[in-house]
Backbone bond lengths (Angstrom), bond angles and torsions (degrees), N, CA, C in turn:
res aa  C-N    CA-C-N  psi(-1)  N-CA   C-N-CA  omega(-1)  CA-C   N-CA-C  phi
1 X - - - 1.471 - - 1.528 110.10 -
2 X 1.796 112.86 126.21 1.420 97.46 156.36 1.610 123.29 -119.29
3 X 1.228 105.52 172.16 1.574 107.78 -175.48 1.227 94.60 -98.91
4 X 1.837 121.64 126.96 1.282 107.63 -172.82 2.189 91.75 -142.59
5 X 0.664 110.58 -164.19 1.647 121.72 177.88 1.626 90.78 -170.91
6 X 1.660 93.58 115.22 1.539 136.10 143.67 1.479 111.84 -41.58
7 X 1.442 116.09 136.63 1.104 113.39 142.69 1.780 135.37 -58.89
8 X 1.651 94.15 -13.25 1.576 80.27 148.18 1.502 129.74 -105.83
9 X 1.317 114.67 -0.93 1.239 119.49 167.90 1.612 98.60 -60.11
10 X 1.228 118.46 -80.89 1.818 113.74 -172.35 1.146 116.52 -36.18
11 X 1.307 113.68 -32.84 1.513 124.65 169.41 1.707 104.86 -54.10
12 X 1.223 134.67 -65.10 1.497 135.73 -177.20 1.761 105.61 -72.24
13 X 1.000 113.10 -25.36 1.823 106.92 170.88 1.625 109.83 -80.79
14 X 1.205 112.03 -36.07 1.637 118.41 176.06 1.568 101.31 -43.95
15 X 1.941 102.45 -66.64 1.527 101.64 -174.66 1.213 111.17 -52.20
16 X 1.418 122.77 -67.56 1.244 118.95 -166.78 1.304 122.30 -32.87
17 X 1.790 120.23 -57.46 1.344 121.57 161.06 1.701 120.64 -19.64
18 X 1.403 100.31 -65.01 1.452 120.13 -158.32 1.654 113.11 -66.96
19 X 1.244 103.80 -46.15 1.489 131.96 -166.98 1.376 106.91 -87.79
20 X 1.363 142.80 -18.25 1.186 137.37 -146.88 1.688 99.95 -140.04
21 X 1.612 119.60 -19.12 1.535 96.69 -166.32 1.856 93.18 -119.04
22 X 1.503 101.43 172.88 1.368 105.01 -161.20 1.553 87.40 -109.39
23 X 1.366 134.51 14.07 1.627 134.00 178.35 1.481 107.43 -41.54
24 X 1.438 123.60 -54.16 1.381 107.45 175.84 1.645 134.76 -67.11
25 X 1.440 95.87 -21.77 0.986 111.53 -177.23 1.694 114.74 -76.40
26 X 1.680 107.51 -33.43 1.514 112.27 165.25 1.218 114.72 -69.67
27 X 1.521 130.66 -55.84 1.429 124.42 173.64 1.948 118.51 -43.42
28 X 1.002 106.09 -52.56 1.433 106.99 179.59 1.507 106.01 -71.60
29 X 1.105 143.96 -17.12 1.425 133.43 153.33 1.125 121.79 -80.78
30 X 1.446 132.45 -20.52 1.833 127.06 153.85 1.055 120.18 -65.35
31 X 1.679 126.74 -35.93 1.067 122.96 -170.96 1.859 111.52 -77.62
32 X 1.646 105.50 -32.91 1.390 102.76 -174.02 1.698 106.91 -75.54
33 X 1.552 108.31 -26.05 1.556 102.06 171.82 1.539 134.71 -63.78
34 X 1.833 104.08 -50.97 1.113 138.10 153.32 1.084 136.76 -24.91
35 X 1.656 111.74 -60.49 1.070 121.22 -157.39 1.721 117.09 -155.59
36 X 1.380 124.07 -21.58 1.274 127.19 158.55 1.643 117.60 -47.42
37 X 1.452 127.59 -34.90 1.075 139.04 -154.26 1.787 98.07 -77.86
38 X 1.318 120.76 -45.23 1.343 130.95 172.85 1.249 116.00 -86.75
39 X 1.280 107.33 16.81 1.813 88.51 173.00 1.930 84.14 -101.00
40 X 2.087 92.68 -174.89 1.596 90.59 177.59 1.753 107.41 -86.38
41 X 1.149 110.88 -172.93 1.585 98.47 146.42 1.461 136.53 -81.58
42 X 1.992 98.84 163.37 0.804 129.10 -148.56 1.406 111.02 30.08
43 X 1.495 129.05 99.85 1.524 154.11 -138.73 1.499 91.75 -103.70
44 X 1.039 136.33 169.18 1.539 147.94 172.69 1.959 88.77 -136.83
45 X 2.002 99.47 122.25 1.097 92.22 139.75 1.426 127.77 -142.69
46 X 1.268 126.34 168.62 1.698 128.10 177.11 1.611 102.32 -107.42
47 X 1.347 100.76 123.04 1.474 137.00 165.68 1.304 118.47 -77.77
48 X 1.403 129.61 69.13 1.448 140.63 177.89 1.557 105.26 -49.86
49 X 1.229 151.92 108.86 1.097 148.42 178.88 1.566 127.81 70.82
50 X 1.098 126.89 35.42 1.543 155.22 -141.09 1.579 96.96 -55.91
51 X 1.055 105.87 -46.90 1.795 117.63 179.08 1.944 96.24 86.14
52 X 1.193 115.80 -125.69 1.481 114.87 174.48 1.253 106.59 -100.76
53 X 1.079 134.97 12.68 1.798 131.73 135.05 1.879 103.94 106.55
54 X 1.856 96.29 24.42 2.073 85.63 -175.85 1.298 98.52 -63.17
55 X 1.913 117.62 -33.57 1.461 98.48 -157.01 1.779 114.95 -76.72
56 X 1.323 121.75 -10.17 1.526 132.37 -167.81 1.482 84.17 -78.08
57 X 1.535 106.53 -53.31 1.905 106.23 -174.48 1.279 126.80 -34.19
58 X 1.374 100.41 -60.46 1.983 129.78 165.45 1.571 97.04 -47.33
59 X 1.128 139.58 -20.88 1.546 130.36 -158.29 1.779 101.05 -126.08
60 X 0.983 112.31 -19.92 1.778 112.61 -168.16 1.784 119.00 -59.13
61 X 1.507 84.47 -9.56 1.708 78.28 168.60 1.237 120.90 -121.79
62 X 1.270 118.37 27.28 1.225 132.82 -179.92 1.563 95.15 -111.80
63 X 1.199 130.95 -15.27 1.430 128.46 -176.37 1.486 121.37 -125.88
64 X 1.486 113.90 169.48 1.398 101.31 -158.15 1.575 90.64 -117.76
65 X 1.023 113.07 -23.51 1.694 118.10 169.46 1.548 124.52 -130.55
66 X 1.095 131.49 170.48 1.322 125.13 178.85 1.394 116.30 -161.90
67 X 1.327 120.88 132.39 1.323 127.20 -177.33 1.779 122.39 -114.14
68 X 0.796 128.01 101.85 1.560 118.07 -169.97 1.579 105.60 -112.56
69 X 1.374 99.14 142.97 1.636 121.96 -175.56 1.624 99.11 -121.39
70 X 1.368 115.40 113.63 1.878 134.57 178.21 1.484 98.48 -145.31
71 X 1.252 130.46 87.15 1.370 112.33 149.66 1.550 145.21 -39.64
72 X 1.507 97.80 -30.05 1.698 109.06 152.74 1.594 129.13 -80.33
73 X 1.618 89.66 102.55 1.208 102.09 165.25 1.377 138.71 -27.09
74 X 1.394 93.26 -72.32 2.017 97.83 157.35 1.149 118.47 -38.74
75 X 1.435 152.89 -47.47 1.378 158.56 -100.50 1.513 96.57 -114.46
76 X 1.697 112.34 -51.22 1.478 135.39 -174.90 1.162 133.37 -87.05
77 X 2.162 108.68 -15.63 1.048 141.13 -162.41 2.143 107.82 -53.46
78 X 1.514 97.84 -39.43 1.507 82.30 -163.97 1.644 109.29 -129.87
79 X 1.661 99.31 38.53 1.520 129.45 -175.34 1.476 97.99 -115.89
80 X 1.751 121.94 117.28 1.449 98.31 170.40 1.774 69.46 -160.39
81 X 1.701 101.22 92.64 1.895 105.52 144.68 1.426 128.48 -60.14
82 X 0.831 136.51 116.89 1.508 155.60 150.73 1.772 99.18 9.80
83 X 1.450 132.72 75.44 1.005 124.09 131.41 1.935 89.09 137.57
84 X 1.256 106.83 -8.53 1.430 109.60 170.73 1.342 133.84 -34.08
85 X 1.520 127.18 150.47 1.335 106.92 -177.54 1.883 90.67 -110.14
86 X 0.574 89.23 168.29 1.749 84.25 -179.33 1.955 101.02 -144.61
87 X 0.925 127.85 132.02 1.236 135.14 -170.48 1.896 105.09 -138.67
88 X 1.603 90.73 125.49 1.802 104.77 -176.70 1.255 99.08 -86.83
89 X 1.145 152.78 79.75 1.280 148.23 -168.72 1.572 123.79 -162.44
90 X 1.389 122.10 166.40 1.833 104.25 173.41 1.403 104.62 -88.93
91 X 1.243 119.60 178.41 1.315 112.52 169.76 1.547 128.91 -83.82
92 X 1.422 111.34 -7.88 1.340 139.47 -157.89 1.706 87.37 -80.21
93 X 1.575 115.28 -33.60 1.201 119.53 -172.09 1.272 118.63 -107.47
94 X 1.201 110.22 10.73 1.788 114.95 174.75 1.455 107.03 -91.73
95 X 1.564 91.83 148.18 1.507 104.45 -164.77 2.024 91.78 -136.27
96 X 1.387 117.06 154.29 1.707 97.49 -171.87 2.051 69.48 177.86
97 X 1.726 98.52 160.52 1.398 104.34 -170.85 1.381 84.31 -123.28
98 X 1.355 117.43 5.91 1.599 123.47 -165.20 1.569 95.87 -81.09
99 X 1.340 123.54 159.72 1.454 136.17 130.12 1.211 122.45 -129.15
100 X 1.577 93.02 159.86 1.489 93.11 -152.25 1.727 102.84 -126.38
101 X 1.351 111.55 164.88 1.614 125.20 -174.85 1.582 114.15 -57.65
102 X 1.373 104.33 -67.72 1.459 92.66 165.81 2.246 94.73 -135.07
103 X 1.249 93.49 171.68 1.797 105.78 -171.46 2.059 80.27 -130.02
104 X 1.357 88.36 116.19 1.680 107.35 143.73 1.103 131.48 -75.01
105 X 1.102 149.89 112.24 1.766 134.70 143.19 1.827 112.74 -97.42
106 X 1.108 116.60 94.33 1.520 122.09 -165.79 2.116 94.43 -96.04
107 X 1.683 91.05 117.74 1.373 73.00 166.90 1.976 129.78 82.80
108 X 0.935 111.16 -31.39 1.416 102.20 -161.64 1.706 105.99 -124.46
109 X 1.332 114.33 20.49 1.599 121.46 152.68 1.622 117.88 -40.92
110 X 1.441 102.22 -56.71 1.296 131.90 -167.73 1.951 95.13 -36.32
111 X 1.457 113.28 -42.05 1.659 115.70 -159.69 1.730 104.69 -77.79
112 X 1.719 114.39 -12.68 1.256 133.50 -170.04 1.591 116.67 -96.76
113 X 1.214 106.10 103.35 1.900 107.41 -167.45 1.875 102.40 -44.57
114 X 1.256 104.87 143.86 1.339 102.78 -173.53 1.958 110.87 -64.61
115 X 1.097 101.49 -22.60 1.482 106.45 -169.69 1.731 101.54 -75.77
116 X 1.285 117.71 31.80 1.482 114.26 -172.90 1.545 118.13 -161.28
117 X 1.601 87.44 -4.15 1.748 107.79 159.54 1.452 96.24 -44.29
118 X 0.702 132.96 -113.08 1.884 150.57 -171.85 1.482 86.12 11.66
119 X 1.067 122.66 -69.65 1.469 127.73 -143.40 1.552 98.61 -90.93
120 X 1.543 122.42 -23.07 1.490 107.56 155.72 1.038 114.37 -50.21
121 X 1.375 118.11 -63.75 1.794 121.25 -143.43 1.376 86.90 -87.53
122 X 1.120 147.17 -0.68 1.739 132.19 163.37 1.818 104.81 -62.84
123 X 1.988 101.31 -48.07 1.180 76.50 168.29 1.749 146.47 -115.36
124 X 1.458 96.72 19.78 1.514 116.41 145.98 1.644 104.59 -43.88
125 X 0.960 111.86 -51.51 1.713 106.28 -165.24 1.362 120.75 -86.59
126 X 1.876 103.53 -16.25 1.323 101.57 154.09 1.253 142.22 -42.90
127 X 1.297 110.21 -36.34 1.610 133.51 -155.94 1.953 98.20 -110.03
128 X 1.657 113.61 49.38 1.502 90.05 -154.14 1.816 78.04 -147.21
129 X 0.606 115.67 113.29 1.896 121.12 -157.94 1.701 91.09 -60.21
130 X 1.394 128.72 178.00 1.261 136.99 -179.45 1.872 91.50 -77.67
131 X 1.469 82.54 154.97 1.905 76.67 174.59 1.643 124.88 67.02
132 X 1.460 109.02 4.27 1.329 107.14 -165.79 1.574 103.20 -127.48
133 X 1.882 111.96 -178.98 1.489 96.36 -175.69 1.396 115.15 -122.96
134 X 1.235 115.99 179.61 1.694 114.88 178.22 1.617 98.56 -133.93
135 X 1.582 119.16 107.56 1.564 114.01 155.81 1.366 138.26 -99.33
136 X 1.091 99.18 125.26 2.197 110.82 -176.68 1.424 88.23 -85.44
137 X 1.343 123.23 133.93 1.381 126.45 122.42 1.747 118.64 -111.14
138 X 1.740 94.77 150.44 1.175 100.36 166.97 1.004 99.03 -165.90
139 X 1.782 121.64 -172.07 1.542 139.96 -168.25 1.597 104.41 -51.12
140 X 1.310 114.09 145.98 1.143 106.07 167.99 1.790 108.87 -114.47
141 X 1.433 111.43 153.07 0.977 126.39 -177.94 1.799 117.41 -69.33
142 X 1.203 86.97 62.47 1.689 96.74 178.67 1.637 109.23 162.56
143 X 1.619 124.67 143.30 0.731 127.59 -168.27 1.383 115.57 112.13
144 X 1.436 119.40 162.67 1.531 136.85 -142.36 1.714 93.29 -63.81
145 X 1.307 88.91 -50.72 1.884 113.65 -173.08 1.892 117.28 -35.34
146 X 1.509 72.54 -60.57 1.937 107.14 174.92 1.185 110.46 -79.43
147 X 1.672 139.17 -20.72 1.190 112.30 134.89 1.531 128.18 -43.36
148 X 1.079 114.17 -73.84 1.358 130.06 -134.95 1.714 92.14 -61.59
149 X 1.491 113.34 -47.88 1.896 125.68 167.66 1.555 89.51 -46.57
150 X 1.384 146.85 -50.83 1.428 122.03 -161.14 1.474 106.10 -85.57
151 X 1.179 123.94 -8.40 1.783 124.41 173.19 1.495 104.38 -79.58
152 X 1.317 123.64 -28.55 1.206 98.99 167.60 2.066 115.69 -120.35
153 X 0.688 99.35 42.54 1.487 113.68 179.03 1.137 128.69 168.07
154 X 1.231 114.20 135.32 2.316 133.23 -174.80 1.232 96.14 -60.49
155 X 1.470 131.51 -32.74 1.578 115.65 -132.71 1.647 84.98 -116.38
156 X 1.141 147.73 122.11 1.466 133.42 -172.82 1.241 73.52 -159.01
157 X 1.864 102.15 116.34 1.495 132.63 144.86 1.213 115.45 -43.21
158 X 1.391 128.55 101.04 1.593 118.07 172.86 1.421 106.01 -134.34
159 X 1.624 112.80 -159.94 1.092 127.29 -171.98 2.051 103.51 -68.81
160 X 1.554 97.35 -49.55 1.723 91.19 -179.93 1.299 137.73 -43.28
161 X 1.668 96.47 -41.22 1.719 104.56 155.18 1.128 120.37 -28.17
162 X 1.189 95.41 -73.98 1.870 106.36 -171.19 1.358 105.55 -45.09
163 X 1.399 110.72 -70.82 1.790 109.52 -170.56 1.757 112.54 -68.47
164 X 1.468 127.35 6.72 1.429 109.36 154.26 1.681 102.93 -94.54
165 X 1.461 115.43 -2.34 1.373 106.71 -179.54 1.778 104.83 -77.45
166 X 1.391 100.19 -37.61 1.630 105.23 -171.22 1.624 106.14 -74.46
167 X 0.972 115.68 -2.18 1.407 111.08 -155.53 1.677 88.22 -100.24
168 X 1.773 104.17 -58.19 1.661 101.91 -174.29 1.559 100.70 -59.33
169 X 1.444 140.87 -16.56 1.562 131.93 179.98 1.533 86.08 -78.82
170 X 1.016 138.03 -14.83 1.695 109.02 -156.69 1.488 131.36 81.31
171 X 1.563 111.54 13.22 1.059 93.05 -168.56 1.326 118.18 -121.75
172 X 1.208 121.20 152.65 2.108 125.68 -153.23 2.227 92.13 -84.27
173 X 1.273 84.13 130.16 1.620 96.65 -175.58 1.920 93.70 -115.65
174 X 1.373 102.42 178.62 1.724 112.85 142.42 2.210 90.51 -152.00
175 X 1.299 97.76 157.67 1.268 88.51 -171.05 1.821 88.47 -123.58
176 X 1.031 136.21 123.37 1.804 130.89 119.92 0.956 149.56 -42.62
177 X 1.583 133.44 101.14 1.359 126.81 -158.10 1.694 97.33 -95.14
178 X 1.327 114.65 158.86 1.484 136.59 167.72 1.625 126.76 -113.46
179 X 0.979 109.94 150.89 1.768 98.44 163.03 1.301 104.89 -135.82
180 X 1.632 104.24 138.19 1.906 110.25 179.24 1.670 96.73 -137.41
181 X 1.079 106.31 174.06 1.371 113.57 174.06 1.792 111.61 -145.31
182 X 1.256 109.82 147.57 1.117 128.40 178.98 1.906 106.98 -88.67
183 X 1.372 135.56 115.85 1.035 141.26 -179.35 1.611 130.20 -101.65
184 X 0.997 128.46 137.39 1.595 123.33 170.83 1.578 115.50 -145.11
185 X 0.963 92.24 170.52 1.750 94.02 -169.61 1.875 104.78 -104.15
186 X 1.335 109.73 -32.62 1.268 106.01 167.17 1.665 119.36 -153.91
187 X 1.749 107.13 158.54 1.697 116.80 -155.57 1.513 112.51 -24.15
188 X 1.702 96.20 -56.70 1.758 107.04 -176.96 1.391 125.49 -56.78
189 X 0.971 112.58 -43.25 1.294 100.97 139.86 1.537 167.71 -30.71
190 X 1.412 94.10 -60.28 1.770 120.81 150.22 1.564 98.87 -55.43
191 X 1.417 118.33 -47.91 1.672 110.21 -166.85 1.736 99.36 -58.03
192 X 1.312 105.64 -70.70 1.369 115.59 178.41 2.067 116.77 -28.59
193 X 1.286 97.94 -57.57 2.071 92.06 169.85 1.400 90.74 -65.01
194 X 1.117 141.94 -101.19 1.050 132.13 -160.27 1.175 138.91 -19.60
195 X 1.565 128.60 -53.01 1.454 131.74 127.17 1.642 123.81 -5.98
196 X 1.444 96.70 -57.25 1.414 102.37 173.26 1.361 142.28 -73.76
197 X 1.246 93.68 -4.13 1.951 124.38 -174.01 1.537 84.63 -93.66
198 X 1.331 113.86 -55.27 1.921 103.13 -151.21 1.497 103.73 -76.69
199 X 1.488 120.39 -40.18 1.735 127.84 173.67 1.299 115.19 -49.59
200 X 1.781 103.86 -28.89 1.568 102.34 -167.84 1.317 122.67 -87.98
201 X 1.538 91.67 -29.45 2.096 105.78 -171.21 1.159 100.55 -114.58
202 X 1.445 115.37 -31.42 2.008 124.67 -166.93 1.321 119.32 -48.68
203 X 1.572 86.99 -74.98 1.793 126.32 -147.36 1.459 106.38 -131.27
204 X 1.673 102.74 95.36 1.641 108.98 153.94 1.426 114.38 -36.77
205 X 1.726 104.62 151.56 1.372 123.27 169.45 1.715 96.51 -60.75
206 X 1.281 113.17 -47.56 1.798 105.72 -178.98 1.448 124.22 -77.80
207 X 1.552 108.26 9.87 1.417 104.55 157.90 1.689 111.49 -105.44
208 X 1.560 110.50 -31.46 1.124 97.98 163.34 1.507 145.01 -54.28
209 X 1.523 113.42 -32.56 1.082 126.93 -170.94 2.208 89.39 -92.48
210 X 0.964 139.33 -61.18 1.160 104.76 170.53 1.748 147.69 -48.99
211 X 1.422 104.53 4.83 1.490 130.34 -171.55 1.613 97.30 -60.80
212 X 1.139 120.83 153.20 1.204 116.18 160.49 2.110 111.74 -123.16
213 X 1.252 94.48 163.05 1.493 97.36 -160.13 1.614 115.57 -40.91
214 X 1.274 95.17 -34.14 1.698 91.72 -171.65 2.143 114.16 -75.76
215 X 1.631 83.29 -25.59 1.178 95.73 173.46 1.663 117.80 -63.93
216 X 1.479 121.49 -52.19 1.108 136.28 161.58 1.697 120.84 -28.82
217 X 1.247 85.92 -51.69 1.583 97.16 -176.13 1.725 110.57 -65.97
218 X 1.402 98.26 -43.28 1.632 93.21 -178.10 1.775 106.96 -71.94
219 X 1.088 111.23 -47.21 1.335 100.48 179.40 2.010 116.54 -66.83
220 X 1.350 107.99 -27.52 1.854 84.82 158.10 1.805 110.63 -71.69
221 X 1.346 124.09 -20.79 1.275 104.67 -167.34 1.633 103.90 -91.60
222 X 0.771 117.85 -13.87 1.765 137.59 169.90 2.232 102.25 -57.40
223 X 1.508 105.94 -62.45 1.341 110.64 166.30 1.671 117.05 -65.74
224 X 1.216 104.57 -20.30 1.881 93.13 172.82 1.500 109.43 -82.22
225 X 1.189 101.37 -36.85 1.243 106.18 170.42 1.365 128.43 -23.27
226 X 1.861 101.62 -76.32 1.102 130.55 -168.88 1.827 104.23 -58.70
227 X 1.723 109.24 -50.44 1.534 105.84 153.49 1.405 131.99 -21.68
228 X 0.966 84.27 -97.85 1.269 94.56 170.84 1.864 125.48 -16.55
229 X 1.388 99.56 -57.17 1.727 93.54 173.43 1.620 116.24 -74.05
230 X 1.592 113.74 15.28 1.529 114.06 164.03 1.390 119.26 -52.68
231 X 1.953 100.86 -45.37 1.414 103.57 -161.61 1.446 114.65 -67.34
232 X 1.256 79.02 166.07 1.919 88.71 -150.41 2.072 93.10 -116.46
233 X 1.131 117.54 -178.07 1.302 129.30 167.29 1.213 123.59 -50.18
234 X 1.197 125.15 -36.70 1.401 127.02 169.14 1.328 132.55 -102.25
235 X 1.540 115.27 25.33 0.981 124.90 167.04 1.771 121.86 98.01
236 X 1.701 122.74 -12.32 1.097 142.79 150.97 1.386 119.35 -63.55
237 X 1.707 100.76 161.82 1.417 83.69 168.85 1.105 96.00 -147.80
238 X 1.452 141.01 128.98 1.436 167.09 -54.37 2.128 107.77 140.58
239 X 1.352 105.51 115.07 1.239 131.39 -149.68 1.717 92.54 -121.70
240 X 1.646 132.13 58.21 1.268 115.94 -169.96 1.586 122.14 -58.43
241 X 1.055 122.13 150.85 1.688 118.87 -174.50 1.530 107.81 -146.12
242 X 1.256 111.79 119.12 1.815 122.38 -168.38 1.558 92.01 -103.28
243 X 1.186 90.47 143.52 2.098 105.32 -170.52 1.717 82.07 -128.61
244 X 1.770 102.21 162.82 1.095 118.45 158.31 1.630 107.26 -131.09
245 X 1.814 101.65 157.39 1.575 99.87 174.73 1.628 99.01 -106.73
246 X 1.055 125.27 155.21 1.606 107.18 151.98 1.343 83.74 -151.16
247 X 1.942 76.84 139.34 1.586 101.02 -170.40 1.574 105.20 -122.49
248 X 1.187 119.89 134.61 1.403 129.52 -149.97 1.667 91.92 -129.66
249 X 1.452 124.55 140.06 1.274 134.19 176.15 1.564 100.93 -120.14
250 X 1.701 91.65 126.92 1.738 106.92 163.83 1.520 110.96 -61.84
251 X 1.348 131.96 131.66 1.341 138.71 151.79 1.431 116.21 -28.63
């Protein structure tokens, strides 16, 4: 037996992601509570990893310019706010004389080996005008989500990372927590995101492929499992997931 994900499986975890959680909708309401209020007008911000751009969307009228960084083409393809700069590129490779009001990175630490955080967010904060802010979100270390990643793996990317990373830099945070949930209408489904959570963050391709069948088997029945206790009272089944922001101010 192998554990594999279809291109139409990613296809039904993509939606689900996209279609089902209120993440953009929480980030763009911390930031306008948080932190829109102290910037000046019409704010400039840069979108470190924009994805298909709901959260810049949620934010475009709170700002007077906007810059987004998605190396996936597809991702940005049918997002174009009124005056945006949009850049196909990593960020590792962006270069700009600009600074900006506040710099997002929502989410996409996770693709950055932890041993090189430091030297990201030095230059996240490069690009972050005097007086202005820089927000990380990511997983937070608690919750249904962050269980289920610690049942099958020690090493779970979360929010703590980050803040023992900020802490050994020295540098003064406040963090905002959120709650969203991941939704489906039925088990196979839930199996399928879920599947897609443990393949993605869990379980190397080189542990998978050394698995042996019986092994295989327990670990898909281990993820139905965990499915399975999504469903909720009314017959859904609901995957809760707690994010943190931490929002850091340039001197």
């Amino acid at each position: 037996m192998r554990i594999t994900m279809s291109p139409q499986d990613y296809a039904t975890a993509f939606r689900l992601l996209s279609e089902t959680s209120r993440h953009p909708d929480n980030i763009a309401e911390a930031i306008r509570q948080r932190i829109v209020p102290a910037l000046p007008d019409k704010p400039s911000l840069l979108d470190v990893g924009a994805g298909p751009g709901t959260i810049a969307e949620r934010l475009a009228p709170c700002f007077g310019s906007m810059t987004l960084i998605e190396p996936n083409v597809e991702q940005l393809r049918s997002f174009a706010p009124g005056g945006a700069e949009i850049v196909h590129d990593v960020f590792e490779r962006f270069e700009s004389p600009r600074r900006y009001d506040l710099v997002l990175c929502s989410h996409m630490l996770y693709h950055v080996p932890v041993a090189e955080w430091g030297g990201f967010i030095d230059r996240l904060l490069a690009f972050v005008r005097p007086a202005g802010y820089c927000a990380i979100v990511i997983g937070a270390d608690r919750g249904q989500n962050y269980e289920m990643h610690r049942d099958f793996t020690s090493t779970v990317i979360d929010s703590s990372v980050l803040i023992r990373t900020l802490r050994d830099k020295q540098l003064a945070f406040d963090v905002v927590g959120s709650h969203n949930a991941y939704t489906a209408t039925s088990l196979e489904d839930m199996v399928t995101l879920c599947r897609f959570f443990v393949l993605a963050d869990c379980i190397s391709a080189e542990q998978l492929a050394a698995m042996t069948e019986p092994e295989a088997r327990e670990l898909d029945a281990k993820i139905r499992a965990h499915a399975a206790r999504c469903r909720t009272e009314d017959g859904v089944y609901r995957l809760g997931q707690e994010d943190d922001m931490i929002i850091l101010r340039r001197a």
